[in-house]
C-alpha positions in Angstrom: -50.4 50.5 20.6 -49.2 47.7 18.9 -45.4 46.4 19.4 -43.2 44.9 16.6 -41.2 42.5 18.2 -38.1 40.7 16.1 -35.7 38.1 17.5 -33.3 35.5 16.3 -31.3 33.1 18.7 -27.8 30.8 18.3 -27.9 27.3 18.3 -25.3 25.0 19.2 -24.8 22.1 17.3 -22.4 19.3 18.8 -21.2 17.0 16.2 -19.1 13.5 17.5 -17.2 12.5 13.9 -16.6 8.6 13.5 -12.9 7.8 12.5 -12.1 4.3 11.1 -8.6 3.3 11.9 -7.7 3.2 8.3 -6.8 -0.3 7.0 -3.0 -1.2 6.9 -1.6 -4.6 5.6 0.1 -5.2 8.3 2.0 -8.5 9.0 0.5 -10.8 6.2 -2.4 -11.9 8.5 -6.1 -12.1 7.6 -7.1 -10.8 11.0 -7.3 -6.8 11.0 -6.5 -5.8 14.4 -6.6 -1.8 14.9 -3.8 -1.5 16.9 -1.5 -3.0 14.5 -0.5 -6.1 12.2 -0.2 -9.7 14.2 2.9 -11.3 14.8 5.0 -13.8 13.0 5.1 -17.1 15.5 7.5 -20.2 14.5 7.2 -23.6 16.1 9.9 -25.9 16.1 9.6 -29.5 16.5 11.9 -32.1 17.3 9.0 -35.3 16.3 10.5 -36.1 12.9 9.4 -38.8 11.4 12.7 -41.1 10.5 10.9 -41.3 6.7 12.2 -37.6 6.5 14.6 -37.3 9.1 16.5 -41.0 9.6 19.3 -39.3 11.9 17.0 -37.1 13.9 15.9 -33.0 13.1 13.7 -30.9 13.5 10.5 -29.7 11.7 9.9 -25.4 11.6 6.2 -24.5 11.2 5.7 -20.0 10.8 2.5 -18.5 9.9 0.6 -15.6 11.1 -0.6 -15.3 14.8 -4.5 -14.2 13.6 -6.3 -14.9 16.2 -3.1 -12.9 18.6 -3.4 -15.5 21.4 0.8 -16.1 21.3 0.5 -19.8 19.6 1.1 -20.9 16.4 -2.4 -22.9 15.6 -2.2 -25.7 13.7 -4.5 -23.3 11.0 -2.1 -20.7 11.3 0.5 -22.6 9.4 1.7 -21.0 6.5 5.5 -23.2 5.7 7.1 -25.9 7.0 10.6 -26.9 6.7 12.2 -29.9 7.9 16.2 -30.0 8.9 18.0 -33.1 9.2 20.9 -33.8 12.0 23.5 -35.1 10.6 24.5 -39.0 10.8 28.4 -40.3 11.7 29.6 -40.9 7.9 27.2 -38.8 6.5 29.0 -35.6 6.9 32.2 -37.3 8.3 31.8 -36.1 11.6 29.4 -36.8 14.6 25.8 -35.8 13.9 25.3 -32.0 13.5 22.3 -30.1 15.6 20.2 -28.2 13.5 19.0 -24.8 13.9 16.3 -22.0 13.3 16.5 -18.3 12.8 13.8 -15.9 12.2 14.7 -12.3 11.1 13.0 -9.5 9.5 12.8 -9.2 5.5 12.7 -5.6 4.4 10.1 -4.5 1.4 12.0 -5.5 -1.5 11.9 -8.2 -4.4 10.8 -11.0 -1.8 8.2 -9.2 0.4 6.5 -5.9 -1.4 5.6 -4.9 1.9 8.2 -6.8 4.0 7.8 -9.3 6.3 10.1 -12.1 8.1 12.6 -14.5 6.8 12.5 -17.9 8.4 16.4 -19.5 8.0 17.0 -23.6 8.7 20.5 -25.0 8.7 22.7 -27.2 10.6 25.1 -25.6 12.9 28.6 -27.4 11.3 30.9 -25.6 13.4 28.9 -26.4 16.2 29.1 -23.1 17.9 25.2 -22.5 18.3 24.5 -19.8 16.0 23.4 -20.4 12.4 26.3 -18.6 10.1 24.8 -17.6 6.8 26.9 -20.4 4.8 25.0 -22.6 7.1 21.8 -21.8 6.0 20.1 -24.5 3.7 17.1 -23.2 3.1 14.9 -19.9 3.4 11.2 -19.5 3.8 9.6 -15.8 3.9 6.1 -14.7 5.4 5.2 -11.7 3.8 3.4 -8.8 5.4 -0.5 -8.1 3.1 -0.2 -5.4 1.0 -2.6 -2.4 2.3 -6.1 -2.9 2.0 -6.2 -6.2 0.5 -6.9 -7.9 3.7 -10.7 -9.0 4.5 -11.3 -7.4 7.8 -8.0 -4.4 7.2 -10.4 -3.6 3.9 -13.4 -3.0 6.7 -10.9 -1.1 8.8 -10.1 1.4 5.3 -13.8 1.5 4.7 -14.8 2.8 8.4 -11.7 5.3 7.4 -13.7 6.7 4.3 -16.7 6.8 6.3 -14.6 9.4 8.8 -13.7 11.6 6.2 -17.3 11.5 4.8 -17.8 12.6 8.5 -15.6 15.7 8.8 -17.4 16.6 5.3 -21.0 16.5 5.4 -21.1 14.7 9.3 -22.5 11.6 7.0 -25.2 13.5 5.4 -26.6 15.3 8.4 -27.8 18.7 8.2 -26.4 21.5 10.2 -28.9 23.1 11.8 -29.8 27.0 11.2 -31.1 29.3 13.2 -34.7 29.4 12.8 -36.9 31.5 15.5 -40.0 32.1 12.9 -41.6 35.2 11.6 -42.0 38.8 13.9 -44.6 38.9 16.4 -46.9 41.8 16.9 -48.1 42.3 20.7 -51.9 43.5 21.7 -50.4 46.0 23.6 -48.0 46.4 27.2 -48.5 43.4 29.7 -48.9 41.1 26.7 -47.1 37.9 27.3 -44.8 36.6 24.0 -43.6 33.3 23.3 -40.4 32.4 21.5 -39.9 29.3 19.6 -36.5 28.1 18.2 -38.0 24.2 17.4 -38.1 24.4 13.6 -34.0 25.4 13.3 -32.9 22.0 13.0 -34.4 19.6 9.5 -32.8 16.5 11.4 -35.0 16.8 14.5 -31.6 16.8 16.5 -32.0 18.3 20.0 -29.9 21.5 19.8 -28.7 24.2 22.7 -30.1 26.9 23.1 -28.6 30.4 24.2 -31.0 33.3 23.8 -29.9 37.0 24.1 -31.3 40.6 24.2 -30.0 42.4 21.2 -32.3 45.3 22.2 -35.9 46.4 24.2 -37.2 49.7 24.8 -35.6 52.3 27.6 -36.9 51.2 30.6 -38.3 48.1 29.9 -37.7 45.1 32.5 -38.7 42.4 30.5 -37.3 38.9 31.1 -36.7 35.7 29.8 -38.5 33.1 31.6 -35.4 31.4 30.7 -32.5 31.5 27.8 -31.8 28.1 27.4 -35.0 26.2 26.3 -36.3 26.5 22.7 -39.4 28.2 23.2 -38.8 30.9 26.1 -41.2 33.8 27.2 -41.4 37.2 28.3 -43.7 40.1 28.7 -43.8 43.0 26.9 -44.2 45.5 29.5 -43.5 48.8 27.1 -43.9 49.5 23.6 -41.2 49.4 21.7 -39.2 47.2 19.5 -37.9 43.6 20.9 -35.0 42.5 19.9 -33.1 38.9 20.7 
């Protein structure tokens, strides 16, 4: 007597999705770091040339830390300013000491997307703080707008290629199940072999978790194992197979 046999089986796909860190102008700089936008570093420097500075001063270098090793490289430099001390006569009082201050510059009319405002003055009533009516001049380094900087455009493109990810799992095929056409066995004792290998068009290894869904009263038939694609058993009644 022959025995129709019918089975099916789940397969487990696991699927790791690749996330870009999404772009970001962050901090004017040309170096995309992923964990943020790199700092604003000034240098001040008190070798003047007396050409520029006949009483003395100081000379204010800010740029963009890009390579985020704490020091303002000389190819970092984005402005420099130069403030002069003041000379007896000059201002009518003893030589003034000139000073630096660096605060940040919301977005607005002189950063789109913000940034820091370096402010040079000399301190006239010498009390060590630069007052706003001291101020002589203002420099701003501007934060990049989003996406328009050469390595933050990578960082939005590996972004895009996460959502293309969650999608479609960048063009990769899920895998369905796929255990072949019903077997008929010669008859009880007849040994039956299972095969789940052609569930997947990718040729991804998949898991494997094979189940009885049904088998004849009385039957002991077994699975030489559940987890493998192609697992065996022996029809030992006849009857209908199910898994």
């Amino acid at each position: 007597m022959k025995m129709l046999l019918r089975f099916g089986f789940t397969a487990l796909l696991s699927v790791v999705v690749l996330a870009g860190c999404g772009g970001g102008g962050g901090g004017g700089s040309t170096g995309g770091d992923t964990t943020g936008a790199a700092s604003v570093l000034t240098k001040v420097s008190s070798a003047v040339s007396v050409s520029i500075c006949p009483g003395g001063g100081i000379q204010v270098d800010a740029g963009i830390d890009d390579n985020k090793n704490g020091v303002l490289d000389a190819s970092e430099v984005d402005s420099t300013q130069y403030v002069c001390n003041g000379t007896n006569g000059t201002n009518g009082t003893s030589g003034l000491n000139a000073l630096v201050s660096v605060t940040t510059e919301p977005s607005g009319a002189n950063c789109t997307a913000g940034g820091n405002k370096v402010s040079v003055g000399l301190d006239s009533n010498a009390n060590g703080v630069l007052d706003s009516s001291e101020i002589t001049s203002n420099n701003y380094i501007c934060n990049g707008a989003t996406g328009t900087n050469g390595t933050n455009g990578t960082n939005g493109t590996n972004g895009t290629n996460g959502t293309n990810g969650t999608n479609g799992t960048n063009g990769n095929t899920a895998p369905v199940a796929n255990a072949g056409t019903d077997q008929q066995a010669a008859g009880a004792g007849s040994p039956v072999t299972l095969s789940g290998s052609g569930s997947d068009a990718n040729g991804d290894a998949l898991t494997y978790v094979w189940s009885w869904t049904a088998k004849p009263v009385g039957s002991a038939a077994a699975l030489s194992s559940s987890t493998v694609p192609g697992p065996t058993f022996t029809a030992d009644m006849a009857g209908k197979y199910v898994l």
